[in-house]
Wavefront OBJ file of the C-alpha trace (Angstrom):
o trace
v 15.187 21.226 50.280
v 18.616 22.940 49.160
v 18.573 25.440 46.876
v 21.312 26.548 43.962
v 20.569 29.693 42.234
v 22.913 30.612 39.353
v 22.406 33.475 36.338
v 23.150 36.393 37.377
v 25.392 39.027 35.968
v 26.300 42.652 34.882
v 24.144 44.069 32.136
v 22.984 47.709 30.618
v 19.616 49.027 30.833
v 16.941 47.254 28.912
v 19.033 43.956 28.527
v 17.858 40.173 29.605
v 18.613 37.825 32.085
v 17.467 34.609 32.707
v 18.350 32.940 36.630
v 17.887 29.690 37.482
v 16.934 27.610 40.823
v 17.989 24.243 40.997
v 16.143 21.989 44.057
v 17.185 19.323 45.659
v 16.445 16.758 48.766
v 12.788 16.839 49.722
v 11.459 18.547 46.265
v 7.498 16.637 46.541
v 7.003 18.513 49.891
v 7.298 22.407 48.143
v 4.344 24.177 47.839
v 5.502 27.356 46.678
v 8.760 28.752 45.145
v 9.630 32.330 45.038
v 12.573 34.865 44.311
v 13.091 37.626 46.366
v 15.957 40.579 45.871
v 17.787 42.812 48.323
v 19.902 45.692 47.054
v 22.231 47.261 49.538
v 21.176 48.858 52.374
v 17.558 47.449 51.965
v 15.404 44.694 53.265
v 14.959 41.414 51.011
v 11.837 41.927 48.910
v 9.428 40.003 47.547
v 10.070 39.845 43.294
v 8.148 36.466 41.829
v 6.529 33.726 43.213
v 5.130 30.223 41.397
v 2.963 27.543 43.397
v 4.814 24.409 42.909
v 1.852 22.234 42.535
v -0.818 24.177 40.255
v 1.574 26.352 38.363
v 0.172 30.045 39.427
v 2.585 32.804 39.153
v 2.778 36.336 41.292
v 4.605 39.320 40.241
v 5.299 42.330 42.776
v 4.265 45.431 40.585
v 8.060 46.562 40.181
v 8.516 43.727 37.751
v 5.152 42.627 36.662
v 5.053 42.491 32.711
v 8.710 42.620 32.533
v 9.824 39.380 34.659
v 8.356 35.515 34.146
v 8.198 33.105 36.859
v 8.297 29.493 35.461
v 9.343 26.282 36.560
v 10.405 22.807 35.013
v 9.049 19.825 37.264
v 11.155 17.263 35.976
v 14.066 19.359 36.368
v 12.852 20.728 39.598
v 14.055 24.035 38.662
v 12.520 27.256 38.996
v 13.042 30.524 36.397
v 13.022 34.112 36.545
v 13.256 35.490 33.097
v 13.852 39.097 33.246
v 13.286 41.832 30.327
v 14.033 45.507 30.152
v 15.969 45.440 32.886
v 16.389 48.673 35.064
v 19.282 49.842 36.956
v 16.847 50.019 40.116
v 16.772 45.786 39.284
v 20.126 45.488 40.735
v 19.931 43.289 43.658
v 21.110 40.001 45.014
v 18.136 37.418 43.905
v 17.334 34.979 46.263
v 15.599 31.887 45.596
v 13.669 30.618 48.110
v 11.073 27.449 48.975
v 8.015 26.924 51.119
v 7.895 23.216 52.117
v 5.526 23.687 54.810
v 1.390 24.929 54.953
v 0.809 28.226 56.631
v -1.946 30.077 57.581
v 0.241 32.897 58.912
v 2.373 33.897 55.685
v 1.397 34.678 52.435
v 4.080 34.287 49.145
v 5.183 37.567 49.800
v 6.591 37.199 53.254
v 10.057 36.229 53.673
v 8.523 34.035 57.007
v 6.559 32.084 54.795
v 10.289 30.381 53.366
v 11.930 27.656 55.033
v 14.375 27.076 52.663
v 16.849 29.682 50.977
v 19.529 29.733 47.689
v 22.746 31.142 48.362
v 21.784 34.666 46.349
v 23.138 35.260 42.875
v 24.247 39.315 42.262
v 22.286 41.174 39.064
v 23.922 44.539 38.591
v 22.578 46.729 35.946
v 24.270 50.131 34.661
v 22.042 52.707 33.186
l 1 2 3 4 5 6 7 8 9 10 11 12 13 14 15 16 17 18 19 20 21 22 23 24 25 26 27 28 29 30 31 32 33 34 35 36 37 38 39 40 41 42 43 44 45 46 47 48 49 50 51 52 53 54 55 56 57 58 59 60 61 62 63 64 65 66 67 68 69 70 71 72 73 74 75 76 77 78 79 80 81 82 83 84 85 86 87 88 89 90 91 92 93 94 95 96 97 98 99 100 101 102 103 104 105 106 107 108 109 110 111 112 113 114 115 116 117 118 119 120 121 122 123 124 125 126
């Protein structure tokens, strides 16, 4: 599966965003999609995640109530709509898909990806 994130931007404090994740190649074999953030000088971390297949969403508590998961199956596209956004937000977002089962990862490692987006940049100024 190859991924294509796109969205991201330079906003203020409490603005929107909305990125985008655009699959292609191998789509039926995803099981779960998820988009995961590193900021400078710190690990990639776990933001969103949406099973491809039933449609249930996860949220890391940083974000939870102020970011939406969704995805568009004919499109096979994943979103990340993101509200009241905080300068501690700003982070490249990675988009990433799990094509394969695993007993060994949940949707919150990083190992539990196979396939990764090139990273789109959100900056936001306080």
């Amino acid at each position: 599966v190859q991924l294509q994130a796109s969205g991201g931007g330079s906003v203020q404090a409490g603005d929107s965003l909305k990125l985008s994740c655009a699959a292609s190649g191998r789509t039926f074999s995803t099981y779960i999609m998820g988009w995961f953030r590193q900021a400078p000088g710190e690990e990639r971390e776990f933001v969103a995640a949406i099973m491809w297949g039933g449609g249930g969403t996860y949220y890391a508590d940083s974000v939870k109530g102020r970011f939406t998961i969704s995805k568009d199956n004919a499109k096979n596209t994943v979103y990340l709509q993101m509200n009241s956004l905080k300068p501690e937000d700003t982070a490249v977002y990675y988009c990433a898909a799990a094509t394969t089962s695993s007993a060994s990862y949940s949707y919150r490692d990083v190992l539990r990806y196979n396939s990764w987006g090139q990273g789109t940049l959100v900056t936001v100024s306080s």
